[in-house]
N, CA, C and O atoms as a GROMACS GRO file, in nm:
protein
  388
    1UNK      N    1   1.170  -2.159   0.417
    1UNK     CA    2   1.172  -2.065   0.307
    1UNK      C    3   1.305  -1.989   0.311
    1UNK      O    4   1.322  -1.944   0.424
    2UNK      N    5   1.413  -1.956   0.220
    2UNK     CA    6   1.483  -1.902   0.200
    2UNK      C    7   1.444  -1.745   0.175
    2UNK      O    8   1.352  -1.709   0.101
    3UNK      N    9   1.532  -1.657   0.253
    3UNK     CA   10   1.538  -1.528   0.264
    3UNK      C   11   1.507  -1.476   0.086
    3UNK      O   12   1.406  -1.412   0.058
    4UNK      N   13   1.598  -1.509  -0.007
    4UNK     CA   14   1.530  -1.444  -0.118
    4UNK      C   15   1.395  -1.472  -0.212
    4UNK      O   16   1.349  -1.418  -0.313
    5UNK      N   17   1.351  -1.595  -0.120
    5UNK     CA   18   1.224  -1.602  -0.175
    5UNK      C   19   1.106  -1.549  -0.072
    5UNK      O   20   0.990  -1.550  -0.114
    6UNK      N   21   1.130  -1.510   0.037
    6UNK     CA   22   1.096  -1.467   0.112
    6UNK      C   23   1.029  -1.273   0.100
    6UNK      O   24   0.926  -1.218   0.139
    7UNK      N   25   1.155  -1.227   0.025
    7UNK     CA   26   1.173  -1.091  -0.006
    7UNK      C   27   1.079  -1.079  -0.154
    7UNK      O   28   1.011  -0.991  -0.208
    8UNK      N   29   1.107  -1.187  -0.177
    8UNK     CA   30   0.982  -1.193  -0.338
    8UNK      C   31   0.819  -1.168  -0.325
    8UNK      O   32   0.736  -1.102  -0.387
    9UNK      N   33   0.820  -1.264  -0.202
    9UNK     CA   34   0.672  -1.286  -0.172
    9UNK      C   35   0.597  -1.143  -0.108
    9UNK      O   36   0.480  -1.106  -0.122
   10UNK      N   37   0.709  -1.078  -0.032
   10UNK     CA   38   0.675  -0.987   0.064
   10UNK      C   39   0.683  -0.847  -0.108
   10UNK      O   40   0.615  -0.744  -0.113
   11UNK      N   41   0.742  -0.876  -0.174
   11UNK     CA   42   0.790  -0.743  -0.293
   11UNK      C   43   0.598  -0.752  -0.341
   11UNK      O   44   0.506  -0.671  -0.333
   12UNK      N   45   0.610  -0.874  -0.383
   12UNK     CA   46   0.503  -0.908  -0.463
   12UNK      C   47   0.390  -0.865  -0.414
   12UNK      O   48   0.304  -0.843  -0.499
   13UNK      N   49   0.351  -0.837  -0.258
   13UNK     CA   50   0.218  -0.837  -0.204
   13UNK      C   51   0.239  -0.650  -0.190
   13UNK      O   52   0.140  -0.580  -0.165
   14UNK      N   53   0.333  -0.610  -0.203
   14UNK     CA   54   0.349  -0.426  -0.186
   14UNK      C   55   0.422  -0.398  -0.106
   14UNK      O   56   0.483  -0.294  -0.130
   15UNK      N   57   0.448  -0.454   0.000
   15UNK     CA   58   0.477  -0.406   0.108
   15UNK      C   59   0.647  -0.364   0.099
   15UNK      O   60   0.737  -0.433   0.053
   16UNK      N   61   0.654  -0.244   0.154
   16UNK     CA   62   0.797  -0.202   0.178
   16UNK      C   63   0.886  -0.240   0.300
   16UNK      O   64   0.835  -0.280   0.404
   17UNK      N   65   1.007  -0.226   0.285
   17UNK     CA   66   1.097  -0.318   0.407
   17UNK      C   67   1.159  -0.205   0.459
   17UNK      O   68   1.171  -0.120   0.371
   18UNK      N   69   1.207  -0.169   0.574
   18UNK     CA   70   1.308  -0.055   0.576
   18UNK      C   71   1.382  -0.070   0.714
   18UNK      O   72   1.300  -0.099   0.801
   19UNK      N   73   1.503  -0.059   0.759
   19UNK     CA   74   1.559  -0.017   0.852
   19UNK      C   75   1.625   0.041   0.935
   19UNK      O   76   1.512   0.089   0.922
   20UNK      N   77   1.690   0.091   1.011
   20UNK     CA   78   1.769   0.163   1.094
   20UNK      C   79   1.942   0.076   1.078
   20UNK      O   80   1.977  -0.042   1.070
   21UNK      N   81   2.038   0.249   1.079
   21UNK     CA   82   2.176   0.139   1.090
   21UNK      C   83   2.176   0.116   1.293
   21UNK      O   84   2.254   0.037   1.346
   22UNK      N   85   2.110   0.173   1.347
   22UNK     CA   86   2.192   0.173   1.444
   22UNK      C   87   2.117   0.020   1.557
   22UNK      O   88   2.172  -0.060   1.633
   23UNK      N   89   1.998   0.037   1.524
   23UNK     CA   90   1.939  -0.089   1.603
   23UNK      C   91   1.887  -0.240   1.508
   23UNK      O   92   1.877  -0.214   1.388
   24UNK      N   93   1.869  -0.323   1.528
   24UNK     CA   94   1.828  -0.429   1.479
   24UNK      C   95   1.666  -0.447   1.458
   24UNK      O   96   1.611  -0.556   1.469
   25UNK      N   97   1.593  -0.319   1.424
   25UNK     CA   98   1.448  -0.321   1.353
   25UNK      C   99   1.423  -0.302   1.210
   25UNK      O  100   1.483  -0.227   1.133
   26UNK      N  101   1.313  -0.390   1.182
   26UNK     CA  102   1.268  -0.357   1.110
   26UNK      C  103   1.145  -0.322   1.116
   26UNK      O  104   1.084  -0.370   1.212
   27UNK      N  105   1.053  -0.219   1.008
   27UNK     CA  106   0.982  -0.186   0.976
   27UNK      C  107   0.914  -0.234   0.823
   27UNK      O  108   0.976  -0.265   0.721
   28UNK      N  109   0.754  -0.230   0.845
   28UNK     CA  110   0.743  -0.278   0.743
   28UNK      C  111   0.622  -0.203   0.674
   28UNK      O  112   0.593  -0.127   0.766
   29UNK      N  113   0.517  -0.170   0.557
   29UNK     CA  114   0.421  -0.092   0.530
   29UNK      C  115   0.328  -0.129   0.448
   29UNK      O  116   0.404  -0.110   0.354
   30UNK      N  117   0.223  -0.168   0.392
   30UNK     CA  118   0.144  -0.161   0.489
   30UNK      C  119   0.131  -0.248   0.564
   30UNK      O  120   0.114  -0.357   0.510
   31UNK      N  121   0.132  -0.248   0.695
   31UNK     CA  122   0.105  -0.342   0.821
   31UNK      C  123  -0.037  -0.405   0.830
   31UNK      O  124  -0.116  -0.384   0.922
   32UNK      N  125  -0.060  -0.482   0.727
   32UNK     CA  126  -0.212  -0.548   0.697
   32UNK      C  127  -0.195  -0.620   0.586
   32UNK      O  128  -0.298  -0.682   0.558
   33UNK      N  129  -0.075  -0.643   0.485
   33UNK     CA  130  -0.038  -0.694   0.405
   33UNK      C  131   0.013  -0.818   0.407
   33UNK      O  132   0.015  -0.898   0.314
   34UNK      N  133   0.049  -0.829   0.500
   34UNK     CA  134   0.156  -0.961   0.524
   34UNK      C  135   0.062  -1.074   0.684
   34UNK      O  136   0.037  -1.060   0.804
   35UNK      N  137   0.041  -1.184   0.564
   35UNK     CA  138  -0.069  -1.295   0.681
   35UNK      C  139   0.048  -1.364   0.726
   35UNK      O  140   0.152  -1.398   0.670
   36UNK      N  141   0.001  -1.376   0.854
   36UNK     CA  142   0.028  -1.474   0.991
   36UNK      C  143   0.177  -1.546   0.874
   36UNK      O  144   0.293  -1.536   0.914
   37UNK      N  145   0.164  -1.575   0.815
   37UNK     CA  146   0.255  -1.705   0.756
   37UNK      C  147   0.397  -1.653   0.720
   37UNK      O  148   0.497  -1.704   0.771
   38UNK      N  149   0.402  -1.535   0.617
   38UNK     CA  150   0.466  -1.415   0.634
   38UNK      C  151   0.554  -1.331   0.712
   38UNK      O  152   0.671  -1.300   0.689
   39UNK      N  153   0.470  -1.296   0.818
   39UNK     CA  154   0.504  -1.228   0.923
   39UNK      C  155   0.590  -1.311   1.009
   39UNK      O  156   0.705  -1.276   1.034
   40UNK      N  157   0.526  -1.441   1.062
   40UNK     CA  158   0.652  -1.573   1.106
   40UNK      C  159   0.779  -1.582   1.017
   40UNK      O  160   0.885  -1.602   1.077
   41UNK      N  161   0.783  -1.569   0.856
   41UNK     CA  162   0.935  -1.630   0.816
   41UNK      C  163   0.994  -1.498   0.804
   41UNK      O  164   1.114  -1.491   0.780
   42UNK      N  165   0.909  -1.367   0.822
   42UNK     CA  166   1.012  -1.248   0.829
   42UNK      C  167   1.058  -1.216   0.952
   42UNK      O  168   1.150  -1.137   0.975
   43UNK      N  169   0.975  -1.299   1.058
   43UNK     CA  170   1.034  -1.304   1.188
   43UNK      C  171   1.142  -1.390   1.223
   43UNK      O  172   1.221  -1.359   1.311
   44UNK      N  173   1.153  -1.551   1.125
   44UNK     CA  174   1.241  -1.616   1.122
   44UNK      C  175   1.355  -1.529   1.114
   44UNK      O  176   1.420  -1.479   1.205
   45UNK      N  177   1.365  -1.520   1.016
   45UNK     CA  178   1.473  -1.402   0.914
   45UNK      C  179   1.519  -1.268   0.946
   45UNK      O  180   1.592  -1.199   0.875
   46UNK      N  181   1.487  -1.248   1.020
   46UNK     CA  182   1.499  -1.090   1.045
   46UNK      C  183   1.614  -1.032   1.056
   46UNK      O  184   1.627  -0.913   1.028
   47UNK      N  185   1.729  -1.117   1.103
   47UNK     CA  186   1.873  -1.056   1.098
   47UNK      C  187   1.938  -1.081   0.980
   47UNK      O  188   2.054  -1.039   0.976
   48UNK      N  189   1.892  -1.143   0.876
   48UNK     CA  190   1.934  -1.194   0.736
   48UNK      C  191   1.867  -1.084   0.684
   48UNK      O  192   1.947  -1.000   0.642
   49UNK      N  193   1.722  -1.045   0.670
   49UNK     CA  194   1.669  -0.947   0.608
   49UNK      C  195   1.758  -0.802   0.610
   49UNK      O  196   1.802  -0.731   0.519
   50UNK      N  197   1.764  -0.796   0.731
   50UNK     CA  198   1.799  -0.677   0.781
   50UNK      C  199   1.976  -0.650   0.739
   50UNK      O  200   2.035  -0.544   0.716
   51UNK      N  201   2.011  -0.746   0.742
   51UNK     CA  202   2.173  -0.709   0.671
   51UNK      C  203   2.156  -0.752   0.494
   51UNK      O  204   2.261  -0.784   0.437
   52UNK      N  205   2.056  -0.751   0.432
   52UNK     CA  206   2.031  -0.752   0.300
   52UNK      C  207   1.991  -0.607   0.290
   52UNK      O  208   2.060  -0.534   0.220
   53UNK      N  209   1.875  -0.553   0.360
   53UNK     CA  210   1.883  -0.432   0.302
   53UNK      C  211   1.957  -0.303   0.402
   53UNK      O  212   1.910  -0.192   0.423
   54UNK      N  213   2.062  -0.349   0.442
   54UNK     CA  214   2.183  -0.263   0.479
   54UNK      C  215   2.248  -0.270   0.356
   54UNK      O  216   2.257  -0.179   0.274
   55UNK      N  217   2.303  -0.413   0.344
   55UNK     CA  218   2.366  -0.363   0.210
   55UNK      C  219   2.361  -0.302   0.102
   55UNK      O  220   2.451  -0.238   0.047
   56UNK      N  221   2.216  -0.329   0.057
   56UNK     CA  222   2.165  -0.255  -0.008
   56UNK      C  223   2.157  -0.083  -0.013
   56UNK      O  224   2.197   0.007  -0.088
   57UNK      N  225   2.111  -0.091   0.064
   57UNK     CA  226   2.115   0.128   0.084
   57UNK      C  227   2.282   0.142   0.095
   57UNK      O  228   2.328   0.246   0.048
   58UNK      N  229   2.368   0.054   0.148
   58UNK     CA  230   2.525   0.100   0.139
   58UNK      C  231   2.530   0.128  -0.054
   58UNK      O  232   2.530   0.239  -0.106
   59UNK      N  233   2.534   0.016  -0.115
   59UNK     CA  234   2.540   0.006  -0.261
   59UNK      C  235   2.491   0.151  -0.304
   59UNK      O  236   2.553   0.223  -0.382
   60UNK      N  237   2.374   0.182  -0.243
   60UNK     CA  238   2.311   0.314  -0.331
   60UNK      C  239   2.357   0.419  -0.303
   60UNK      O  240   2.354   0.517  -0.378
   61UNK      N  241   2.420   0.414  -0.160
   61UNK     CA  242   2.465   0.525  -0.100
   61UNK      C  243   2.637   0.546  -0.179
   61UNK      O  244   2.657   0.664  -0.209
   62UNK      N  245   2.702   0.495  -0.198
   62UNK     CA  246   2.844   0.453  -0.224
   62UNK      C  247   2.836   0.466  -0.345
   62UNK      O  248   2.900   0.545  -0.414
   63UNK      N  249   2.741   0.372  -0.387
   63UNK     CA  250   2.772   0.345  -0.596
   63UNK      C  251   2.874   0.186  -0.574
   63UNK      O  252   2.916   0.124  -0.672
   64UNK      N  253   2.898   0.145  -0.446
   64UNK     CA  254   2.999  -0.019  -0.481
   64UNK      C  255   2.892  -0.096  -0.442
   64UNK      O  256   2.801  -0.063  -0.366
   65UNK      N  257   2.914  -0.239  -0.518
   65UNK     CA  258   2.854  -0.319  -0.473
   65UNK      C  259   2.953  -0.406  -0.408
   65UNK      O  260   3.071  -0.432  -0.431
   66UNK      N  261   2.830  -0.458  -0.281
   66UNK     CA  262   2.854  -0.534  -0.191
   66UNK      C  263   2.923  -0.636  -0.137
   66UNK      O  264   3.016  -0.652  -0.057
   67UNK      N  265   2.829  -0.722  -0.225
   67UNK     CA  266   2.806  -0.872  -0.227
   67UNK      C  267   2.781  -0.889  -0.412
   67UNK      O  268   2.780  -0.810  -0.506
   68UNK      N  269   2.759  -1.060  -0.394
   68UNK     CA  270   2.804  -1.148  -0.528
   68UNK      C  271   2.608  -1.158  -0.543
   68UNK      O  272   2.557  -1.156  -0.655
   69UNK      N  273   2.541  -1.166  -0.445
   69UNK     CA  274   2.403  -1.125  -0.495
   69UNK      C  275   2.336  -0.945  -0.562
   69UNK      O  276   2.256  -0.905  -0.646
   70UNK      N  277   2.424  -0.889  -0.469
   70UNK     CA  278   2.397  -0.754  -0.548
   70UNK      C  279   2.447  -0.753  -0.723
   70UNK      O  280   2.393  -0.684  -0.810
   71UNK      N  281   2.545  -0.834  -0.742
   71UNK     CA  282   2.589  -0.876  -0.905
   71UNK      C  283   2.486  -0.885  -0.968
   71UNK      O  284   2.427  -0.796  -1.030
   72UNK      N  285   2.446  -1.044  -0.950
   72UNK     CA  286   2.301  -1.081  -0.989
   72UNK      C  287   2.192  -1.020  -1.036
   72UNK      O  288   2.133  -1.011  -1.144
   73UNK      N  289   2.171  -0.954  -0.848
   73UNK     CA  290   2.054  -0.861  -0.920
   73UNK      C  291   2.056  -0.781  -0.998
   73UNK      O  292   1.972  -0.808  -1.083
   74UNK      N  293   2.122  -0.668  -1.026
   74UNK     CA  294   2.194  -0.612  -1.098
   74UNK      C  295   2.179  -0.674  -1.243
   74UNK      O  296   2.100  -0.636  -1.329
   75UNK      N  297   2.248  -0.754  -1.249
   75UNK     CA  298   2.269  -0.838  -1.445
   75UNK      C  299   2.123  -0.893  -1.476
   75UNK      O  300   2.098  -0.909  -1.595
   76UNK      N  301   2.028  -0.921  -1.389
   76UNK     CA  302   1.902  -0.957  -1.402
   76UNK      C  303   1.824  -0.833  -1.446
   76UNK      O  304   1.760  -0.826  -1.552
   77UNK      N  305   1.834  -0.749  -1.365
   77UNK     CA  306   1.754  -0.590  -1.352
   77UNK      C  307   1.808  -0.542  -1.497
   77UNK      O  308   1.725  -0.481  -1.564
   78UNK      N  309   1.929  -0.560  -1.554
   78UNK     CA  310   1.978  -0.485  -1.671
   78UNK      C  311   1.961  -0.527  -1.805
   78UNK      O  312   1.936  -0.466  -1.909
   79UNK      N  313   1.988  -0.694  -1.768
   79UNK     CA  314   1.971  -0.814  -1.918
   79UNK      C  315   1.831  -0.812  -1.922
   79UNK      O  316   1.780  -0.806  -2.034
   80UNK      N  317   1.774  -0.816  -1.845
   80UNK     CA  318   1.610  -0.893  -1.804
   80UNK      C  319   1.580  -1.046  -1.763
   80UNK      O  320   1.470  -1.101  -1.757
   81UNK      N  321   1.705  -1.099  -1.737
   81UNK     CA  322   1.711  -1.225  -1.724
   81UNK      C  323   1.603  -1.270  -1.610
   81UNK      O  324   1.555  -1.183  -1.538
   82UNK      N  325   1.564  -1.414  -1.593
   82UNK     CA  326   1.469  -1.445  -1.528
   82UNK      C  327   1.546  -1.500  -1.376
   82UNK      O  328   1.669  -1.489  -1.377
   83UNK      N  329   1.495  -1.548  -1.270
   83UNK     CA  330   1.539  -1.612  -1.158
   83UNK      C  331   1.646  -1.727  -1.195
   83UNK      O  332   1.766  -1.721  -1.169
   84UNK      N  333   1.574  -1.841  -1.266
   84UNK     CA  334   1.612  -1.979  -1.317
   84UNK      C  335   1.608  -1.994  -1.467
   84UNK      O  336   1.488  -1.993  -1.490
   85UNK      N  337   1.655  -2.005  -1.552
   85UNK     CA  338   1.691  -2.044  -1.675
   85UNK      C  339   1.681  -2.138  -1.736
   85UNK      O  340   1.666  -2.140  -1.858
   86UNK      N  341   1.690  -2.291  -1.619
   86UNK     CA  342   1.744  -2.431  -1.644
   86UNK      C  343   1.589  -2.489  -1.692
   86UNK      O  344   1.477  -2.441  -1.675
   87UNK      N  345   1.623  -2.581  -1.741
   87UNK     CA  346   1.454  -2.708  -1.756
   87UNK      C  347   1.455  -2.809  -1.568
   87UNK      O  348   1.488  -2.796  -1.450
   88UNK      N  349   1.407  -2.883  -1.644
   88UNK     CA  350   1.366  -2.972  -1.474
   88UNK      C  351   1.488  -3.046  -1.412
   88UNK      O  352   1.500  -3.078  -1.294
   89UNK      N  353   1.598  -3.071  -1.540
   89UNK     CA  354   1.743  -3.144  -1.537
   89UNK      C  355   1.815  -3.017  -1.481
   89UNK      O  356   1.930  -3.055  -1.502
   90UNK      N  357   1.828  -2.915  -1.434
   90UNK     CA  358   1.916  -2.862  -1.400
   90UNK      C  359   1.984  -2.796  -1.484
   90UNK      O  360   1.996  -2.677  -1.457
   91UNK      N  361   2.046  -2.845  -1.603
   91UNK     CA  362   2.095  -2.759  -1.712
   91UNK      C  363   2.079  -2.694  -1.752
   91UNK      O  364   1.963  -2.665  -1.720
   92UNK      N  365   2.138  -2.582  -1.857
   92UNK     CA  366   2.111  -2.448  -1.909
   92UNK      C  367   2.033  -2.467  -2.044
   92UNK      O  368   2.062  -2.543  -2.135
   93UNK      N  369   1.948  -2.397  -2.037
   93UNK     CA  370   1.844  -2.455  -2.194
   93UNK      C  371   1.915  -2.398  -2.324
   93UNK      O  372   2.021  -2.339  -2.345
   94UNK      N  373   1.837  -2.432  -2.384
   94UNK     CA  374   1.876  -2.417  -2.519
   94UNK      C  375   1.956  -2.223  -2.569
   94UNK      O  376   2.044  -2.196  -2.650
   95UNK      N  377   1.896  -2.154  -2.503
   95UNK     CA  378   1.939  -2.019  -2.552
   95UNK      C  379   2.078  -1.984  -2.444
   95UNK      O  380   2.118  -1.868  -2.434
   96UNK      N  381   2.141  -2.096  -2.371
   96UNK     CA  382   2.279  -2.102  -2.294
   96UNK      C  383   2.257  -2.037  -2.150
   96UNK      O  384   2.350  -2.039  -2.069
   97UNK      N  385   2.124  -1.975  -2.114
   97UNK     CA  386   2.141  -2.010  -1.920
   97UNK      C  387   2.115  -2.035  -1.868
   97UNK      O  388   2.173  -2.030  -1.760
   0.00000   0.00000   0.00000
């Protein structure tokens, strides 16, 4: 499972992510939310997670963005655009994304 689908699944069920700058933890809430399956790929992930939402609180803290995914989210969060755009070919559909 890739880290941003990862962060979807975990958004989707409630649960909040949060961490510390100075050590490599994370925290997570509610701690009853996230099954066995979950809890393994956020354990996979955890140093990917954890420098996603560093960057993140930097962005909010600063007002700059980051990274070329903070873009994204961003133009998604603002246009309303969806994840994927394309049909099953890969290409951009009919309304151009």
């Amino acid at each position: 499972m890739q880290v941003s689908e990862l962060l979807c699944r975990i958004a989707e069920r409630g649960v909040s992510l949060r961490c510390g700058w100075a050590e490599d933890r994370l925290h997570y809430a509610p701690k009853d939310a996230l099954g066995p399956e979950l809890l393994a790929e956020l354990r996979r992930h955890k140093l990917e997670v954890i420098e996603v939402l560093r960057e993140d609180e930097k962005m909010r803290r600063t007002g700059i963005i980051q990274s070329e995914r903070q873009v994204f989210d961003l133009a998604r969060e603002v246009f309303g655009l969806e994840e994927d755009r394309s049909d099953d070919t890969g290409t951009p559909d009919a309304a151009g994304y």
